[in-house]
N, C-alpha and C positions, 0 to 999 in steps of 0.2 A: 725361486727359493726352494731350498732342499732341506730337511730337517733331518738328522743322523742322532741316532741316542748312541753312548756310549756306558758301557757297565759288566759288570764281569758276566750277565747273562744275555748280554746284548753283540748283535752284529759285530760291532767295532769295540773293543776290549780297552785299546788305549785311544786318549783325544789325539794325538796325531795321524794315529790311521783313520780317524775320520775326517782331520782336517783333510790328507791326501783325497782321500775318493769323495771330498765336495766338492760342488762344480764351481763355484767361489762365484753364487748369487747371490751374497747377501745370505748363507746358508743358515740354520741355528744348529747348532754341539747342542745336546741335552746329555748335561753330566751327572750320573746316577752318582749316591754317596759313597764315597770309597776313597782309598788314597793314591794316587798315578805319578810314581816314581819317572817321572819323566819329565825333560826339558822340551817344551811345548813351542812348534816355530807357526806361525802364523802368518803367511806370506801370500794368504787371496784373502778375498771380501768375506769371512765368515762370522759369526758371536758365539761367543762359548756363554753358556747360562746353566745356572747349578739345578740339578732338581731337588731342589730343597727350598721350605720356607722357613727354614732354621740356620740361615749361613752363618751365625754368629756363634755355632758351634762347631763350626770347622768340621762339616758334615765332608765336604767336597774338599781333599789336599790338592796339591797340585806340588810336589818336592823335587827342585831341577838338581838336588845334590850338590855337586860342586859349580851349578851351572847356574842362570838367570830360568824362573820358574815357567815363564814366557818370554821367549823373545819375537818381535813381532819386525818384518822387515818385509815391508809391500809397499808399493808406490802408485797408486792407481789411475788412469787417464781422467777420472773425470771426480764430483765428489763422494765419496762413500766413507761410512760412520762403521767403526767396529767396536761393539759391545762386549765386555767382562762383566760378567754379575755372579756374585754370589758363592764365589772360590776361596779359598786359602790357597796363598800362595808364599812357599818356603823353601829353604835351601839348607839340608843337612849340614854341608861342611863348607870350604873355601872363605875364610873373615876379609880377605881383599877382594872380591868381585866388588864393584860399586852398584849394580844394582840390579833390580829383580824385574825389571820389564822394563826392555833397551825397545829402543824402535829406530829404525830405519825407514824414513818416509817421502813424503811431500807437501806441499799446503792442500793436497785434495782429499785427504786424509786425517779423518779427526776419530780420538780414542774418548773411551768410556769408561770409567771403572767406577762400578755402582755395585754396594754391600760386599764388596771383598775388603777380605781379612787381611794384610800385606803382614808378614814377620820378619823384620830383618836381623832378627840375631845380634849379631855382633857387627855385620854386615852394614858398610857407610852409607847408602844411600837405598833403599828400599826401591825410587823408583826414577827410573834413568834416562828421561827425553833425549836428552843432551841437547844438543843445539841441532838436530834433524828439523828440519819446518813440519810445520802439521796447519792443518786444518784449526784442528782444535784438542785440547786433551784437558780432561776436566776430570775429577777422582771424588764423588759425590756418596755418602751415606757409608764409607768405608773406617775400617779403622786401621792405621798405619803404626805399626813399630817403626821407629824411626834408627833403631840403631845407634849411636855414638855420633851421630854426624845431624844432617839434613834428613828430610824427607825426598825433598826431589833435587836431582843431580842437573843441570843442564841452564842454556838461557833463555828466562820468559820470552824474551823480545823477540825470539824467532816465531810466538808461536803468533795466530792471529786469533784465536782465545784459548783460554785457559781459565783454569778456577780447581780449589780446593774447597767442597763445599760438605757442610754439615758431617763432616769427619772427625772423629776422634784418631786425637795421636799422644802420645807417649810426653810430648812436650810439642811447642807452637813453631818451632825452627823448619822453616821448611826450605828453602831451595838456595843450593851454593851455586857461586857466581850466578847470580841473576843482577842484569842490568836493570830488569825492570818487576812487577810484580803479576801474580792471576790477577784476574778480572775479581774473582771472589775470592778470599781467606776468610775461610770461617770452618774453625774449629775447637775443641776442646780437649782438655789432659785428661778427665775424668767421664765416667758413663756418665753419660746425660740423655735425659728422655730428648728425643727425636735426634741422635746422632751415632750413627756408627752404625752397622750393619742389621742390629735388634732392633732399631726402628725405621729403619729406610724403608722405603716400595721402590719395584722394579720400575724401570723407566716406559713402559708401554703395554698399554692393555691390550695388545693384538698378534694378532697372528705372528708377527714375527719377534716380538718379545714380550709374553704372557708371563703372568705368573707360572713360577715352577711347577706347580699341579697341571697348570691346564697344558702349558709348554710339551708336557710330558705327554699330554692325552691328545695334541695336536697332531705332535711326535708320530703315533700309531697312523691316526686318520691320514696323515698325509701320504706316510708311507704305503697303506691301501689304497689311495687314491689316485697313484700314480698308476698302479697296473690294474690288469682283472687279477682278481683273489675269488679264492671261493671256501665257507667255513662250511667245517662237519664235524657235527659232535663236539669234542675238545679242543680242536686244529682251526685257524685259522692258515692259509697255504696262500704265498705270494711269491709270483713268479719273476726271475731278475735273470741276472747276463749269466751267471753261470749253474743254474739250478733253481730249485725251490725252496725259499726260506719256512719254515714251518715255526708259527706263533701258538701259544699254548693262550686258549680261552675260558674264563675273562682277564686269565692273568697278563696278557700282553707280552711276554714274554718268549726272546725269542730262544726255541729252544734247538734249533739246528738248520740242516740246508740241505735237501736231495739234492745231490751233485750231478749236472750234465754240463760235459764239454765237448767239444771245445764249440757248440754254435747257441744260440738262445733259446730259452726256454720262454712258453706264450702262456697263453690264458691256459687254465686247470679248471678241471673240473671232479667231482668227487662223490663219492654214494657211501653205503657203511661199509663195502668190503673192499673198493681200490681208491687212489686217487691215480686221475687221468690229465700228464703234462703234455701238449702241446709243442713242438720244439721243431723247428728251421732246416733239421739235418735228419731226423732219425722217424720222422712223421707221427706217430702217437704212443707216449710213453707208460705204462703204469709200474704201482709197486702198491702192495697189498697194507690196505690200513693198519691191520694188525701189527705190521713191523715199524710204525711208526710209534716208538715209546722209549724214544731216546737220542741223545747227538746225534747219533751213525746210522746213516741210514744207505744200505746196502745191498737193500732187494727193488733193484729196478730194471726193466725189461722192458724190450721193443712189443708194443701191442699190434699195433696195425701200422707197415708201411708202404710208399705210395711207388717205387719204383718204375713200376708197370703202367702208371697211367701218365705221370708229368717228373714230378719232386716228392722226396720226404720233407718238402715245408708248407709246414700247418699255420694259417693264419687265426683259428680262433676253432675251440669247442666248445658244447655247452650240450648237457645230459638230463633225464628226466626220467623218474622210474626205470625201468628196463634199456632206453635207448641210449645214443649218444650220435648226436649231429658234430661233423670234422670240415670247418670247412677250409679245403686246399685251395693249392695255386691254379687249379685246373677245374674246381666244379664242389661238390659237398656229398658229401657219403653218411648215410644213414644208417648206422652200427644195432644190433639185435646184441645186448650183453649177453643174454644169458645162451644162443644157440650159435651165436659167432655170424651168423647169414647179415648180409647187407643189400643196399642199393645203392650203386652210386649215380648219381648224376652228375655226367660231364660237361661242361659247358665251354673249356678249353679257356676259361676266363678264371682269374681267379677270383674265390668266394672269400669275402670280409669278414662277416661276420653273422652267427646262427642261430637259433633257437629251438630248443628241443621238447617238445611235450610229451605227456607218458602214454599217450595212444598211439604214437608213433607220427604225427603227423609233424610236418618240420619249418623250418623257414629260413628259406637263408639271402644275404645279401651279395649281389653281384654285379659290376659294371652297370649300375644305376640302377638297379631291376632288385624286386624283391619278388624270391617266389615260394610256392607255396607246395610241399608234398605231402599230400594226403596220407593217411592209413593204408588208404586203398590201393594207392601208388597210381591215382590221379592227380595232375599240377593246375598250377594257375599261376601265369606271372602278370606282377603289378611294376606299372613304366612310369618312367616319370611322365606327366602330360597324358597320360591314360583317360582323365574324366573323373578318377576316384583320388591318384597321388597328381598333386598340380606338377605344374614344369620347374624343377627342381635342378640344384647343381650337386647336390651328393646326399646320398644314402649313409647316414651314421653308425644309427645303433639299433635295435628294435626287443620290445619286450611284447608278450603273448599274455592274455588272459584267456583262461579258458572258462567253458560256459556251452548253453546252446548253441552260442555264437562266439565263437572265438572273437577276441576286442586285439588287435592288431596296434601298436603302440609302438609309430614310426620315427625315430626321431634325423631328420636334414640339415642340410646346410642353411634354408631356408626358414627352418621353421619345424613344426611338430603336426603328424597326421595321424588320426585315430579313425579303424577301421574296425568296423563290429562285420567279420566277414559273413557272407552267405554264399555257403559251398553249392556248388553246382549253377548258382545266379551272382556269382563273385561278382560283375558288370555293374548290378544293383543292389551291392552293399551299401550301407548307409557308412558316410566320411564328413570327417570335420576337417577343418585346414585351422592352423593357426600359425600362422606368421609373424616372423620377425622381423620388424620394419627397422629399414635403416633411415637415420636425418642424414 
């Protein structure tokens, strides 16, 4: 599951370019307050959800103009639920459309519309099943203008449930040529406490449909969750397919994208005078913090690339005071900011992933080996079945304390290994194992 905010300071400006670039898992839309002159098509497993816990004031429009406000036409192999919550949905002009949310479907396929506001104007039927099978389609806590006509246009009997539930409408009429009737009707003409969108709750306290507040503060997490990010200062920096997205902190807010193409951009890392991208093609990128104070950002530059030894692609950096550990497809190089001098260490394997501390000493992961480069530009590598790391099947991710004793914080396939190292007697560091047991 993928979570996309849409808003005029967000990523994706309108809901349909972010329905496009979701993966259609069950994704959530988080739709900032505003009005989205657009006919919205919804044709993978995604839910649109308002950020708002005011939808009865038609925080969130959604105006298909002459069109249907959604039209939704997906047919899915197996069963999946798509959610509407919390929208206005209206149509400028056309009084013959028959309705504001057409679906095209299957019985694997069941709809939701929970605390949206439906206007149909003049318009006959506000909302337009027809006779497509569904799953289910059920229109709960919403309040429906029903126009001159019905509420819903299509026949019950196709669907295998349905319900009009705790909805305020305009009047009780709701569905032309129905052979048969919902499961529920219950409604009212007038506001009444616990009906219509002023007093409904969203349908699920969870991750994938929270209340608007939290939906929205998922929104973020998930989206840093997906990659390495790394904040400095006012910047939060997340790396994606074609550049760096740059988030303004604590506002969330995303406020533009260091562009690189045409190959990916990897983990970043950052200090107060550059931030340092990671990237597939071009081996280590920077562009100076100072010119990050706006959309455009147009000072970026090749820092270090790898030509001469394998590739310019960089699997992972990570920086600490003065240094910066890179580590490539061929080994990890050990960067001096401030005098440009380095070390590299070639291993002809590639390095996964690094860790940098500000005395210079390093650590990086490689074809199951984690090792260790001193200050001094003495090593020590750790194997799996060593004595210290058990017999393991893959080296993950690792974080460093440092101390008298560097604390070494391995995390496997297997399991999790803590290492208080002792330089120079590495052999008889003290280790803990802690495993993951499978039943």
């Amino acid at each position: 599951m993928a979570i996309l905010r849409v808003g005029t300071s967000r990523l994706y400006t309108t809901i349909n370019s972010a329905i496009s670039a979701a993966p259609g898992n069950d994704d959530l839309i988080v739709i900032d307050p505003d009005t989205y002159n657009e006919a919205v098509l919804i044709n993978k497993w995604v839910n649109l959800l308002a950020n708002t816990d005011t939808p009865e004031n038609g925080d969130i429009i959604i105006d298909g103009g002459g069109s249907a406000a959604i039209t939704i036409n997906y047919s899915p192999s197996v069963r999946e639920d798509i959610y509407i919550e919390g929208v206005q949905l209206q149509k400028s002009y056309g009084i013959w459309t028959v309705s504001y949310i057409v679906l095209g479907s299957n019985t694997n396929l069941g709809i939701y519309l929970n605390r949206c506001r439906i206007l149909s104007g003049s318009n006959m039927y506000p909302l337009d099943p027809n006779s497509f099978p569904l799953h289910a389609f059920y229109v709960e806590n919403c309040y429906v203008e029903r126009g001159y006509s019905h509420v819903v246009y299509g026949d019950w009997t196709a669907f295998n449930e349905s319900g009009i539930i705790k909805t305020q409408t305009n009047d009780a009429y709701y569905c032309y040529i129905c052979t048969g009737s919902p499961d529920t009707l219950d409604t009212v003409a007038t506001p009444t406490t616990d009906y219509g969108p002023a007093y409904g709750s969203y349908y699920k306290e969870d991750i994938t449909h929270a209340s608007a507040d939290l939906a929205a503060y998922i929104a973020v997490l998930e989206q840093i969750a997906s990659f390495n990010v790394w904040a400095q200062g006012n910047y939060v920096f997340k790396p994606g397919t074609y550049g760096v997205e740059v988030y303004g902190f604590p506002s969330e807010n995303l406020l533009g994208v260091v562009q690189h193409t045409p190959a990916n951009t990897g983990p970043v890392w950052a200090n107060d005078d550059y931030l340092y991208i990671s990237t597939t093609d071009s081996g280590v990128l920077r562009s100076p913090m100072s010119s990050i104070s706006s959309a455009i950002y147009d000072d970026l530059s090749v820092y270090k690339n790898y030509p001469d030894i394998s590739s310019d692609w960089v699997n992972y950096i990570h920086g600490a005071g003065n240094y910066l550990c890179v580590a490539t497809i061929s080994g990890a190089h050990i960067f001096d900011l401030t005098t440009g001098s380095g070390v590299y260490d070639n291993t002809s394997i590639a390095g996964t992933k690094c860790y940098q501390m500000a005395d210079r000493t390093s650590y990086y992961i490689y074809d199951n080996n984690l090792k260790t480069v001193y200050n001094d530009n003495s090593t020590y590598l750790y194997t799996s079945g060593d004595g210290i790391i058990p017999t393991i099947s893959g080296m993950n991710d690792i974080h460093v304390v440092s101390g008298t004793k560097n604390v070494i914080l391995l995390a496997t396939t297997n399991g999790a290994v803590v290492i208080e190292e002792n330089k120079g007697d590495e052999v008889n560091s003290r280790f803990k194992y802690y495993y993951i047991e499978e039943n």
